[in-house]
DOLUMMI-450493 format. One record per residue (C-alpha): x, y, z; residue in three letters; residue number from 1. Coordinates in Angstrom, 3 decimals. Example, Ala and Ser with C-alpha at 12.3 -4.5 7.8 and 13.67 -1.06 7.14 Angstrom:
2
{r {12.300,-4.500,7.800},ALA,1}
{r {13.670,-1.060,7.140},SER,2}
This chain:
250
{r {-6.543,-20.206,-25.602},UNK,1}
{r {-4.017,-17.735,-26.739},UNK,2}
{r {-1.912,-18.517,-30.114},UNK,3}
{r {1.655,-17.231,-30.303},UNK,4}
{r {4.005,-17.111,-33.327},UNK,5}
{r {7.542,-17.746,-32.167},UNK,6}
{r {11.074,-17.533,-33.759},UNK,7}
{r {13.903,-20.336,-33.314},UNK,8}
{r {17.221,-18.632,-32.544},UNK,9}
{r {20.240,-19.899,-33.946},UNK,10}
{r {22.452,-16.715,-32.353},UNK,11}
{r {23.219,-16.594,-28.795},UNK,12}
{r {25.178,-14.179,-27.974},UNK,13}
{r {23.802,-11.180,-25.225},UNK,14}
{r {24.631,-8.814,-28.202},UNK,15}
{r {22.170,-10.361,-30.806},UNK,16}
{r {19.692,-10.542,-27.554},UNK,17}
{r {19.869,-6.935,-27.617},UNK,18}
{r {19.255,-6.444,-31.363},UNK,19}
{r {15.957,-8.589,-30.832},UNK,20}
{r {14.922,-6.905,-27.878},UNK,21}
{r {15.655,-3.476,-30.026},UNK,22}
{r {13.327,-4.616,-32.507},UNK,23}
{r {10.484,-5.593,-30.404},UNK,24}
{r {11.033,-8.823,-29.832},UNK,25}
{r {11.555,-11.054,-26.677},UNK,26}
{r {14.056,-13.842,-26.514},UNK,27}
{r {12.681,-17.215,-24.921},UNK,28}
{r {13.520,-20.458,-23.841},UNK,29}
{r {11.002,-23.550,-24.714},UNK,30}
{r {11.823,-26.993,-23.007},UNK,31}
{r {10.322,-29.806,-21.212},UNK,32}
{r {9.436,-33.339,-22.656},UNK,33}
{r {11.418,-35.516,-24.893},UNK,34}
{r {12.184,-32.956,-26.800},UNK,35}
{r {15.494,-30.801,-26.632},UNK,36}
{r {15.648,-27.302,-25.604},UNK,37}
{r {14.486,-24.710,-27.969},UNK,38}
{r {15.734,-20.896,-27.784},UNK,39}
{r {13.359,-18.935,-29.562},UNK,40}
{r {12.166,-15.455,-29.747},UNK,41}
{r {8.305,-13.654,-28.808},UNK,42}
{r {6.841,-10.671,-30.343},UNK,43}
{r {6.413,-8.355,-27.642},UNK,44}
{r {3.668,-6.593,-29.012},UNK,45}
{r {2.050,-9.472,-29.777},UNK,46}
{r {2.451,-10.872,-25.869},UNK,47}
{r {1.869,-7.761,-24.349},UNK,48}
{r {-2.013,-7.868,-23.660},UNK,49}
{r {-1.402,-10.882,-21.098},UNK,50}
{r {1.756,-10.539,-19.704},UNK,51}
{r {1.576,-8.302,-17.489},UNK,52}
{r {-2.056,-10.040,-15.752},UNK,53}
{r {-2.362,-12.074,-12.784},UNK,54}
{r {-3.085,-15.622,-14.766},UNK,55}
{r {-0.445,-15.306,-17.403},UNK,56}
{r {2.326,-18.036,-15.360},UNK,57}
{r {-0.751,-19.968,-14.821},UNK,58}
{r {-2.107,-19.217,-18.741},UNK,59}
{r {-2.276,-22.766,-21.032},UNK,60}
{r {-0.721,-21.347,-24.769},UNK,61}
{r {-0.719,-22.413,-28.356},UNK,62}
{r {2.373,-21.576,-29.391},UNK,63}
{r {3.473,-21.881,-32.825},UNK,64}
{r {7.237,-22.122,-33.410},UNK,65}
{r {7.693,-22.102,-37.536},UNK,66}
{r {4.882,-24.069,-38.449},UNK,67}
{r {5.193,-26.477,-35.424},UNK,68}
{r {2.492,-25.907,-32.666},UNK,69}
{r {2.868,-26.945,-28.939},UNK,70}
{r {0.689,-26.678,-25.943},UNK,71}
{r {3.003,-24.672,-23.305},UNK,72}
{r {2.768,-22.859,-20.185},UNK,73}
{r {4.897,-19.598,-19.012},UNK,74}
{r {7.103,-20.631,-15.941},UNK,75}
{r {9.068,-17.499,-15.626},UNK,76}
{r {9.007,-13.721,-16.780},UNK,77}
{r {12.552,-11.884,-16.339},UNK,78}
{r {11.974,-8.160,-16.095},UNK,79}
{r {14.651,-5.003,-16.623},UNK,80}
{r {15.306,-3.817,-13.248},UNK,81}
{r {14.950,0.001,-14.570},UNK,82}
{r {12.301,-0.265,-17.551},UNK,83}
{r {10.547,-3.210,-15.986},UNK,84}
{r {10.240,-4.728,-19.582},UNK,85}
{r {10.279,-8.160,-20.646},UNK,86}
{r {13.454,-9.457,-21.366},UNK,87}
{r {13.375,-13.185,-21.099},UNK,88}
{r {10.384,-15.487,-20.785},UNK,89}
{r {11.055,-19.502,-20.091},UNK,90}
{r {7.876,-21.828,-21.299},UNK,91}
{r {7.487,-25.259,-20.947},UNK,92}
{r {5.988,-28.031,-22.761},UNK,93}
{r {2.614,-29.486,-21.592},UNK,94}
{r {2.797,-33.138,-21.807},UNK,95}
{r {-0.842,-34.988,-21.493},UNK,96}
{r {-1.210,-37.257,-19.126},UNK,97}
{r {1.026,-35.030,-16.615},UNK,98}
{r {0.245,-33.146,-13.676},UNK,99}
{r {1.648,-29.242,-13.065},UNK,100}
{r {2.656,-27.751,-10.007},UNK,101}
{r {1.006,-24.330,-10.627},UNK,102}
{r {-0.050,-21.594,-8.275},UNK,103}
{r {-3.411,-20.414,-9.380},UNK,104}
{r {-4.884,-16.675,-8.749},UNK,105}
{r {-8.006,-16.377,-6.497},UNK,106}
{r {-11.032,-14.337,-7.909},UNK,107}
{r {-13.685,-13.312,-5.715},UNK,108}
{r {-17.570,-12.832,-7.187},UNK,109}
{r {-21.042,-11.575,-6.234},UNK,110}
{r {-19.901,-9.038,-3.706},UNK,111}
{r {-23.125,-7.084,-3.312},UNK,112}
{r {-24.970,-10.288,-2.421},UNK,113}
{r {-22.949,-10.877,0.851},UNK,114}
{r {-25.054,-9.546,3.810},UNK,115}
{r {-22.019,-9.365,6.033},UNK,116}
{r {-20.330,-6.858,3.219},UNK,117}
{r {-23.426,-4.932,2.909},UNK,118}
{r {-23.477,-4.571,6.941},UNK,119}
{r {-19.810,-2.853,6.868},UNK,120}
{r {-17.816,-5.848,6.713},UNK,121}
{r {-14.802,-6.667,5.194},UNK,122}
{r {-12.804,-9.150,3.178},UNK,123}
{r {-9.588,-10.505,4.699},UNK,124}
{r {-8.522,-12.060,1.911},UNK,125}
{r {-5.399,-14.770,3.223},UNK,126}
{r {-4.465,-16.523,0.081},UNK,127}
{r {-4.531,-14.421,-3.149},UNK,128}
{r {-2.945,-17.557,-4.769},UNK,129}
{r {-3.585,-21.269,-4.073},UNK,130}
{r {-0.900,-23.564,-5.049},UNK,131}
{r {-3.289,-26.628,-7.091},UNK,132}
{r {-1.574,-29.820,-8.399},UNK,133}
{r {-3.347,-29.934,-11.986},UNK,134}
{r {-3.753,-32.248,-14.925},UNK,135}
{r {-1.424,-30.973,-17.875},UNK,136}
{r {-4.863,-30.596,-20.301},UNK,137}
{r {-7.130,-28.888,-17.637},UNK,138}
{r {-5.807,-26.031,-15.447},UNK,139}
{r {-8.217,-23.611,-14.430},UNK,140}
{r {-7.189,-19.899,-15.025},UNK,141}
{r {-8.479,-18.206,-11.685},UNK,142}
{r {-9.959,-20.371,-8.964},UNK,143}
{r {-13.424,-18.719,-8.189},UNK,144}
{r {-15.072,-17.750,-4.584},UNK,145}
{r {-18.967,-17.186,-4.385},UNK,146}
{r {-19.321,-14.656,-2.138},UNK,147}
{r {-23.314,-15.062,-1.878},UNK,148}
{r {-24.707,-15.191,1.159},UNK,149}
{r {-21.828,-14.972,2.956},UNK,150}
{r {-22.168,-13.097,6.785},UNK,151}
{r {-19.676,-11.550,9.034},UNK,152}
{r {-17.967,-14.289,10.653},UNK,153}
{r {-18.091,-16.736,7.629},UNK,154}
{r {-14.163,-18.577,6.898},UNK,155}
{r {-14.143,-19.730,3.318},UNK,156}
{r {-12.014,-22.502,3.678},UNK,157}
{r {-10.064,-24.213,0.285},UNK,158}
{r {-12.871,-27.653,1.250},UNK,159}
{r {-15.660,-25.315,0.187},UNK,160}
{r {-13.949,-23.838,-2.873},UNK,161}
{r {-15.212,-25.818,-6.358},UNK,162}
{r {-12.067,-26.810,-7.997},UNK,163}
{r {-12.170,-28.581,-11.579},UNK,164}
{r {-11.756,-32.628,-11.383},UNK,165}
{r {-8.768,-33.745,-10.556},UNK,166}
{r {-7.404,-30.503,-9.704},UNK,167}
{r {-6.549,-31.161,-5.913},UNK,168}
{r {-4.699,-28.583,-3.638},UNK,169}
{r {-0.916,-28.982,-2.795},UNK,170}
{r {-1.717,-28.683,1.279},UNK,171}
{r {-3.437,-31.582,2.119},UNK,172}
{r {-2.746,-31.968,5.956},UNK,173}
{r {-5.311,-29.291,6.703},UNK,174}
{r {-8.478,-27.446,5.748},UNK,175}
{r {-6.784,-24.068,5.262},UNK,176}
{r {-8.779,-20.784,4.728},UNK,177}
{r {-8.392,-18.407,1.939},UNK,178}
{r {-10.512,-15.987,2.796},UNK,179}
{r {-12.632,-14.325,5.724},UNK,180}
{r {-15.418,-11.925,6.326},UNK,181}
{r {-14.589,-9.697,9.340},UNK,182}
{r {-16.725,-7.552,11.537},UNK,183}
{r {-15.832,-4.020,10.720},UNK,184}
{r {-13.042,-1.939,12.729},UNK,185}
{r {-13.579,1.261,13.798},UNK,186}
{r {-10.651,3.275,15.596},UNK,187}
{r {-12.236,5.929,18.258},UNK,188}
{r {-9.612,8.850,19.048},UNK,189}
{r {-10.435,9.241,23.141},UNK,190}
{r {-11.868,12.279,24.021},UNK,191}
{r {-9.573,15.165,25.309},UNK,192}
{r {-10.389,15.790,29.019},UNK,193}
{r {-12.082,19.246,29.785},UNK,194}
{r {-9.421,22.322,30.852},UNK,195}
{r {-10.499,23.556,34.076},UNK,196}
{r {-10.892,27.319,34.184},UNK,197}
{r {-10.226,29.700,37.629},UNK,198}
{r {-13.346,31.866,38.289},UNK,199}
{r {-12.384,36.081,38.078},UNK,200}
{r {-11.094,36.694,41.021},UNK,201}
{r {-10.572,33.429,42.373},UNK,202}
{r {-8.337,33.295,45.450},UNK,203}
{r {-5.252,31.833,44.387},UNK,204}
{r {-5.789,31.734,40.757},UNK,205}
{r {-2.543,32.746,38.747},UNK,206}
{r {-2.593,36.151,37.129},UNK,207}
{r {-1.921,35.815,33.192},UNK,208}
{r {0.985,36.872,31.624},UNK,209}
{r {-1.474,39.759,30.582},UNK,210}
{r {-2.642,40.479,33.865},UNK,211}
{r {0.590,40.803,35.328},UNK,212}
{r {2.073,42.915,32.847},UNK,213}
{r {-0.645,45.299,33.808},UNK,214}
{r {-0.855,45.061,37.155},UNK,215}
{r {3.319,46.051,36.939},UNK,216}
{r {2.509,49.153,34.819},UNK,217}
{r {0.093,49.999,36.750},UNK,218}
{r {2.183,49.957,39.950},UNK,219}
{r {4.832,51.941,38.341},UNK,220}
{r {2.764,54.757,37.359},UNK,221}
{r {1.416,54.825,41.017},UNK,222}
{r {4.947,55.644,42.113},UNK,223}
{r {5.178,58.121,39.304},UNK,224}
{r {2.514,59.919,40.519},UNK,225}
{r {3.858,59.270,44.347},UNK,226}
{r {7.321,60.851,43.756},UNK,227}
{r {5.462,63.827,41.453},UNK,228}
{r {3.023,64.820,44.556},UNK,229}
{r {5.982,64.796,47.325},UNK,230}
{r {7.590,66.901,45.030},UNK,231}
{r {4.924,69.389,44.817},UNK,232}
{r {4.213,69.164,48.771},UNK,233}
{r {7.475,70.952,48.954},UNK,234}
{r {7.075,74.246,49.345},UNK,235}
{r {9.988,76.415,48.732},UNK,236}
{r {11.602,78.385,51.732},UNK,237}
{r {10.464,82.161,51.545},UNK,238}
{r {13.293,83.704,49.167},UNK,239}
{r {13.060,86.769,51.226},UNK,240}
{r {14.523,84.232,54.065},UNK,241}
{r {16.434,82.650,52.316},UNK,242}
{r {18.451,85.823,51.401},UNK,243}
{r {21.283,86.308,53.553},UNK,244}
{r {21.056,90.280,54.603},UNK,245}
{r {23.541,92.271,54.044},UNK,246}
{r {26.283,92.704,56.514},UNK,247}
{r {25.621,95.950,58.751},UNK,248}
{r {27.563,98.980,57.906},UNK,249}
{r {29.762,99.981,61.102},UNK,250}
């Protein structure tokens, strides 16, 4: 069990709040019982090691406020929306003889002893937290799962979870399941289909942009050549006829 030293507060005001919380400290609120409402203030350094885990609303604490020491539980954690540090924490009294409320974290064990993990499986895990009605001086920290021997296909339901006495679940209508152990899934991307290919030649095939560009060069140098050889099939008239004689002298 955790001890904590605490503060009483005698100074209210949101400004003093923020000279304690500039100094490292928390403000708090302790109530519950017969007794009145206490506003008090937390170390945070000396807080800090279990705040921030999974069991802490769930975590039974000795806390010691001047010289007066009370069993009490954490029921809420306020957190700066920027920083995300503590800036308020309620806790209340634990009162023997009383049952809590209390929604307890689920810890899973022995995973290299499950043969449906070992075959590929995997854990669906459904409840990380199980809400448990418990006895004020016995609330179990983490509720723990066995996973020995477990196979794909196996539903851990809350009925085969050991719970401490008198700690009873808040569903009682049904036999829910917290956890499962599911075949593993395997996503196959399906296979591209083949590109057909025309043969060389092939009648009807498409020429490629390649092809054509070719085959249009090549057709314009054929008419190059064309024009250039009925050009040189011309044979120039004989300039010897061509020359108009001379008229004859009378």
């Amino acid at each position: 069990m955790n001890n904590l030293k605490a503060t009483k507060r005698e100074n209210l005001t949101s400004g003093s709040n923020n000279k304690l919380r500039a100094k490292g400290f928390i403000p708090a609120i302790l109530y519950g019982g017969k007794d009145p409402n206490q506003n008090i203030s937390i170390s945070k350094k000396e807080i800090s090691n279990i705040i921030n885990s999974d069991t802490f609303l769930s975590k039974v604490l000795e806390l010691d406020v001047d010289g007066k020491k009370e069993k009490v539980i954490p029921r809420d954690v306020a957190f700066h929306v920027i920083s995300e540090e503590p800036i308020h924490i309620d806790f209340m009294r634990i009162l023997s003889g009383k049952k809590i409320i209390l929604e307890i974290p689920v810890k899973f064990i022995n995973h290299p002893d499950s043969p449906g993990l070992k075959r590929g499986g995997v854990l669906n895990i459904v409840r990380r937290k199980v809400e448990l009605r418990c006895p004020a001086e016995n609330i179990p920290d983490e509720i723990i799962i066995d996973l020995t021997g477990t196979d794909i296909g196996t539903s851990i339901k809350i009925s085969s979870v050991k719970l401490p006495e008198n700690v009873t679940p808040t569903i009682t209508d049904r036999d829910f399941v917290v956890a499962t152990v599911a075949a593993p899934t395997i996503i196959k991307e399906p296979e591209k289909p083949a590109e057909e290919v025309p043969a060389e030649g092939a009648e009807g095939a498409a020429p490629t942009e390649g092809a054509e560009a070719v085959t249009k060069d090549g057709d314009a140098a054929k008419k190059d050549e064309k024009t250039k050889e009925s050009a040189t099939d011309k044979k120039p008239e004989d300039k010897k006829t061509a020359e108009k004689k001379p008229a004859e002298k009378k």
